[in-house]
NUVO-994145 format. One line per field, with one value per residue (C-alpha): residue number from 1; residue in one letter; x, y, z. Coordinates in steps of 0.25 Angstrom, whole numbers. Example, Ala and Ser with C-alpha at 12.3 -4.5 7.8 and 13.67 -1.06 7.14 Angstrom:
2
drenke: [1 2]
seti: [A S]
c1: [49 55]
c2: [-18 -4]
c3: [31 29]
//
This chain:
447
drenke: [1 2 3 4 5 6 7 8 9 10 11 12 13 14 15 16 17 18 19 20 21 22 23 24 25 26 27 28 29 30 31 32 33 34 35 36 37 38 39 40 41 42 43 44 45 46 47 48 49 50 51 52 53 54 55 56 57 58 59 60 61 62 63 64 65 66 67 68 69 70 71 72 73 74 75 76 77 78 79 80 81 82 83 84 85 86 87 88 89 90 91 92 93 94 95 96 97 98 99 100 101 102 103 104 105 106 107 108 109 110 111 112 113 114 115 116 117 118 119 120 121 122 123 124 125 126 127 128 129 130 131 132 133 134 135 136 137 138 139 140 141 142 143 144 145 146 147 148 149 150 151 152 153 154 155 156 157 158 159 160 161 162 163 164 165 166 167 168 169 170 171 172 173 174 175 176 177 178 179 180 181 182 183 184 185 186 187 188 189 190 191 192 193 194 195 196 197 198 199 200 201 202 203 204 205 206 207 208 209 210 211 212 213 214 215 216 217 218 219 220 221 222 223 224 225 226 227 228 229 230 231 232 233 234 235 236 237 238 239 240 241 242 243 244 245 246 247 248 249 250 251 252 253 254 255 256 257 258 259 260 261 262 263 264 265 266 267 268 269 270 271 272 273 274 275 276 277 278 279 280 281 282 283 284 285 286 287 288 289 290 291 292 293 294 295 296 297 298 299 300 301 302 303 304 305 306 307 308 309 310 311 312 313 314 315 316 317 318 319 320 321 322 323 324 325 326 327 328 329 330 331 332 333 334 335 336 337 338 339 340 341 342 343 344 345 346 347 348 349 350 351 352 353 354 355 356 357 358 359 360 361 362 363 364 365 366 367 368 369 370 371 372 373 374 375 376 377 378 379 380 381 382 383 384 385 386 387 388 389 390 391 392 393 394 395 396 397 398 399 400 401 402 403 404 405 406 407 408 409 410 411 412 413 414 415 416 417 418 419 420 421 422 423 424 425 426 427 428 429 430 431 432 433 434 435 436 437 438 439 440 441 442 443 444 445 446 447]
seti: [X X X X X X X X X X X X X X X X X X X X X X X X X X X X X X X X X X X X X X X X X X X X X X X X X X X X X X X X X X X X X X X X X X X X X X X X X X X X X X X X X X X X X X X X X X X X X X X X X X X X X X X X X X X X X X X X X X X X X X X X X X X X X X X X X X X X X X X X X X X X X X X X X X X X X X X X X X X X X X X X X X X X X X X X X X X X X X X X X X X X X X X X X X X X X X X X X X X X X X X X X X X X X X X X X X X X X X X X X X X X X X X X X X X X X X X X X X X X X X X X X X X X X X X X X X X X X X X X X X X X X X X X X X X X X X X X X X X X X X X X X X X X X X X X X X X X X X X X X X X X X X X X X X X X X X X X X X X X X X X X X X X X X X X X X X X X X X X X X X X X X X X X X X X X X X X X X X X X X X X X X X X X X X X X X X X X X X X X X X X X X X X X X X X X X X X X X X X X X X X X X X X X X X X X X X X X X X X X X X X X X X X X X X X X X X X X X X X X X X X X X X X X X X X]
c1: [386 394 393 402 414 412 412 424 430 426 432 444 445 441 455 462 457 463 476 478 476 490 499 506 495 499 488 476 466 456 445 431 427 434 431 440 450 451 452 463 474 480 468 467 462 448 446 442 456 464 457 459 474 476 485 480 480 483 474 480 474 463 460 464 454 443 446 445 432 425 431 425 411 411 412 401 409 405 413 424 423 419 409 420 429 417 414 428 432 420 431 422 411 402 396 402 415 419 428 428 434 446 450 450 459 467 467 471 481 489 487 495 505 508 507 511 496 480 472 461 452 461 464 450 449 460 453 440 450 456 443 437 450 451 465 463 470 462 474 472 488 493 501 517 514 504 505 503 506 517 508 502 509 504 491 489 495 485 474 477 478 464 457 466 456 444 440 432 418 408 398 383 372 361 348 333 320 307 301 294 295 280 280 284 274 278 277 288 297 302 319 322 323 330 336 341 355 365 379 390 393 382 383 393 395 404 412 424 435 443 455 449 434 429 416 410 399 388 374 361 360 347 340 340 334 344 346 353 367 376 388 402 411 420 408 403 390 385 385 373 364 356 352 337 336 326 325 321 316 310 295 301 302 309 316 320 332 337 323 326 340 333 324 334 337 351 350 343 345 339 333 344 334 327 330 340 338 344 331 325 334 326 323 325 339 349 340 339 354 357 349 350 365 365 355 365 357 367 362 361 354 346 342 327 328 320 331 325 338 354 357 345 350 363 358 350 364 372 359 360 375 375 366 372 386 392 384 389 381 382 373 372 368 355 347 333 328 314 304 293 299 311 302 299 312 319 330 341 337 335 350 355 349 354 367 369 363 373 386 385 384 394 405 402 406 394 388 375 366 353 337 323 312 315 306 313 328 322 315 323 337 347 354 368 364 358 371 379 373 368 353 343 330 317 305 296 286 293 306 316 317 314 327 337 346 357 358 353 361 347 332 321 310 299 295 283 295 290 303 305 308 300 285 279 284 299 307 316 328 338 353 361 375 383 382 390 401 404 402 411 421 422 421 408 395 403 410]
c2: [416 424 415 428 422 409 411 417 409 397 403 403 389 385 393 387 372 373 380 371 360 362 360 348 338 326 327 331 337 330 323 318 323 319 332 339 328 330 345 346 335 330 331 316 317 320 328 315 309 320 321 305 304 317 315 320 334 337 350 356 343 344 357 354 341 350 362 352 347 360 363 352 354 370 365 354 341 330 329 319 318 306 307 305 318 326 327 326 339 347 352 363 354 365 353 356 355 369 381 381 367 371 382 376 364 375 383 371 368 382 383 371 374 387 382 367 364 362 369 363 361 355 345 342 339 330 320 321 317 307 302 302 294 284 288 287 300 310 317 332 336 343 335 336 336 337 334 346 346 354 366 369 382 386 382 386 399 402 396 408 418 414 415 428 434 432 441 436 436 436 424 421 415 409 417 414 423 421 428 429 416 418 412 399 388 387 372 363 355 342 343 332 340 345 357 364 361 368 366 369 381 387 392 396 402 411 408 417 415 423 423 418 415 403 400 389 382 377 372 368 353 347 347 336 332 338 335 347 352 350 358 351 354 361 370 363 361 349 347 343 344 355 360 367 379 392 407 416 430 439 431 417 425 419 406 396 391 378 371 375 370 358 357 355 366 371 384 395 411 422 437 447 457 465 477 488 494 487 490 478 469 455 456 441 440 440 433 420 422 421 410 401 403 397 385 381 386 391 406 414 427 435 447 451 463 472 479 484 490 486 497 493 478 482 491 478 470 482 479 462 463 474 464 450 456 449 434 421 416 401 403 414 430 432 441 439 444 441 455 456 472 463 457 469 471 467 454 463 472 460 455 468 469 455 459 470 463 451 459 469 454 447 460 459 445 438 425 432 424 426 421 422 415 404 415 427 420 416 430 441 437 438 422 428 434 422 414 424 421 408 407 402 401 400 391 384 371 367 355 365 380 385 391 385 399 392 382 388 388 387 383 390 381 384 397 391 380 378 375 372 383 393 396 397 397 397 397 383 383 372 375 367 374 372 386 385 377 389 401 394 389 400 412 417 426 427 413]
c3: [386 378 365 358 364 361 348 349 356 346 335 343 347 332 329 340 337 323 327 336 328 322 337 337 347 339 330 335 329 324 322 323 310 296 291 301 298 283 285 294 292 304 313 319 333 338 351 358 353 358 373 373 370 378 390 404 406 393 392 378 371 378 375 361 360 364 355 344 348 350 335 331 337 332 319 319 321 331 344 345 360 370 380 391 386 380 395 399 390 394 405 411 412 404 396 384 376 373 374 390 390 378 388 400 395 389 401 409 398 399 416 417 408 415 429 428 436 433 435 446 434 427 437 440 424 425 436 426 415 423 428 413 407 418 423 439 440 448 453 457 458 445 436 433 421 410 394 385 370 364 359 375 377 363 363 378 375 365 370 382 371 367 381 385 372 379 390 402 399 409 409 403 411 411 417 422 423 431 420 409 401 398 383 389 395 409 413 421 412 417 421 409 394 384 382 369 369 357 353 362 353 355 367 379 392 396 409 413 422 430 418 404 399 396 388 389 377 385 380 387 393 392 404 415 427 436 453 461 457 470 473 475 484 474 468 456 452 447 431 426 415 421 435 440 443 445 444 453 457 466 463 469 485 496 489 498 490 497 494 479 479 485 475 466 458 456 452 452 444 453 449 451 446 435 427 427 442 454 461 453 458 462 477 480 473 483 493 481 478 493 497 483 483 500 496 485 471 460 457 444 443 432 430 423 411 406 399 384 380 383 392 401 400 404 416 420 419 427 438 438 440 452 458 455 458 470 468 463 453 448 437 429 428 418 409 410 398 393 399 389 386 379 370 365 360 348 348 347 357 369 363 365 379 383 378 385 400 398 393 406 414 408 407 423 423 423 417 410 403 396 400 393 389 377 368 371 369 355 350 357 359 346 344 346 360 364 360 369 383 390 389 400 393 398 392 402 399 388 387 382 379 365 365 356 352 360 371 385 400 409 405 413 410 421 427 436 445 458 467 481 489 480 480 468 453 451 436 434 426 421 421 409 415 426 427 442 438 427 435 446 438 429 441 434 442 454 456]
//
């Protein structure tokens, strides 16, 4: 997930948070916690002040309001922040305040001062606005007018100076493997437990679109008894807590996929292949991306290395792309990393070689992200490298992974399922992202 930039771009909003603070919007920095307050004299409005006296489709505030309140938890202090808006401001629906949402209400901030119109997402944030403030108002034409603070040319201005320094930046994912997660017992857990959850700032994924990138902070939901994700009319995925899934490969045969997706499981990532030579491509994988794609099953695909050195894993990424190129994938691209020649190696030559997989995926625009077994992500893979990618762990017959180097997109927590529509054994995955909503909305993996 790229966490590298994220850091960056924290550092930046920090700045921006405390240069802002000095534009003239009537007071209003401020805050929930006294410290804060004694420090910086004038400061005597909390986020949750400034998003309840903010007039309608006044994006500059809100984007203010939620600068302050990612400040506020970067430094340790408690949000200020209802229920009602905490969910309101999550404007990406990511399920999480971050640097997504100050961008976006930004963005929408600046597009309408240069065009004197929202933008469809805007206006679709306005009726939930409407709708969360009691206002009746679920109109869809644009406005004449909106209310904007003094400083908006300023502060959009700079705020496009700021996204104009970062380059699009292809996006992580999250990955599955039939393999080897042979230290792990291998019973059934039931669909209700917990999973490791850390801090919004642990984590992120990268989403990039067409003209600027926006990274989104995201952490693992527990898990909950789910019921199949339906499709709207408009394209969007259901949000929930999180969604079934499988993986497959060459080893399930003939799948029939409209029993799967009848059985309720949203999802499933599919074997592009093995290695570094496109002869070891998986012989089933257009045949399961065909027919799970038809039956309605959100796809991702991963790819299974033996690479012992970076310029085999890069070989291998060269190979996963010539054979993914030209699919749509709603969930994401990922390095299957976990052959029993890796454990040979040290920690910093596997971090090396998933390095070097991911950056040839991601400098081709994909979402890559990172699988293996709870034990190999704990003993073989440098913390810094695991804070860069989303994870998908796998740790069966227990109620959550023994993982807790960093919050995780996608649990595989069986490898002996049984499914309808598939004879014998089958691996089973939960999904804590709304990985379609992103790579629709954000024109990522094809979309």
């Amino acid at each position: 997930m790229a966490n590298k930039f994220f850091r960056k771009l924290n550092g930046l909003l920090t700045a921006a948070a405390l240069c802002v603070s000095c534009l003239p919007f009537g007071g209003m920095l401020s805050a929930s916690a006294a410290d804060v307050q004694e420090t910086i004299p004038g400061m005597t409005q909390s986020p949750e002040q400034l998003i309840q006296e903010a007039d309608r489709g006044d994006f500059l505030t809100l984007g203010y309001a939620v600068m302050l309140e990612c400040s506020y938890g970067g430094v340790g202090f408690a949000s200020t922040l209802s229920e009602k808006n905490s969910a309101l401001l999550d404007v990406d629906h990511s399920g999480a305040i971050d640097s997504a949402d100050i961008f976006l209400l930004m963005y929408w901030c600046a597009y309408f001062g240069a065009y004197g119109k929202h933008t469809d997402e805007a206006l679709a944030f306005l009726q939930e606005w409407d709708a969360a403030n009691g206002n009746g108002n679920t109109e869809t034409t644009q406005p004449t007018t909106v209310p904007v603070a003094t400083a908006t040319t300023t502060l959009t201005e700079t705020t496009t100076a700021i996204l104009s320094t970062f380059p699009p930046v292809p996006e992580t994912a999250t990955d599955s493997s039939t393999a080897s997660a042979s230290a792990e017992s291998k019973t059934t857990p039931a669909e209700s437990m917990a999973v490791t959850s850390l801090p919004a700032s642990s984590t992120t994924t990268k989403a990039t679109t067409k003209a600027t990138t926006t990274l989104l902070t995201t952490t693992a939901a527990p898990a909950t008894t789910t019921v199949t994700t339906t499709q709207t009319a408009s394209g969007a995925w259901a949000q929930k807590d999180s969604y079934r899934g499988i993986d497959v490969s060459k080893y399930q045969g003939n799948i029939d996929w409209n029993a799967v997706k009848a059985a309720g499981n949203d999802f499933a990532i599919i074997r592009a292949g093995y290695g570094k030579y496109a002869s070891q491509k998986d012989p089933y994988f257009e045949q399961n991306m065909r027919n799970a794609k038809a039956a309605g099953v959100a796809c991702g695909a991963y790819w299974y290395s033996y690479a012992v050195t970076p310029a085999e894993a890069k070989q291998e990424a060269e190979v996963f792309a010539s054979i993914v190129q030209g699919y749509q994938f709603e969930y994401p691209l990922v390095l299957d990393i976990e052959d029993s020649t890796q454990t040979k190696l040290s920690k910093e030559q596997v971090s090396a070689i998933i390095q070097a997989f991911c950056d040839t995926m991601e400098s081709k625009g994909y979402y890559i992200s990172l699988y293996s077994y709870a034990s190999f992500l704990n003993s073989y893979v440098y913390q810094s490298v695991l804070e860069d990618y989303d994870i998908w762990v796998a740790h069966f017959g227990v109620s959550r992974p023994s993982y807790s180097k960093t919050s995780y997109g996608m649990w595989q927590y069986s490898s002996t399922g049984s499914v309808s529509g598939i004879s014998g054994n089958v691996d089973l995955d939960y999904s804590y992202k709304c990985y379609p909503n992103l790579m629709t909305k954000y024109h990522l993996n094809g979309f």
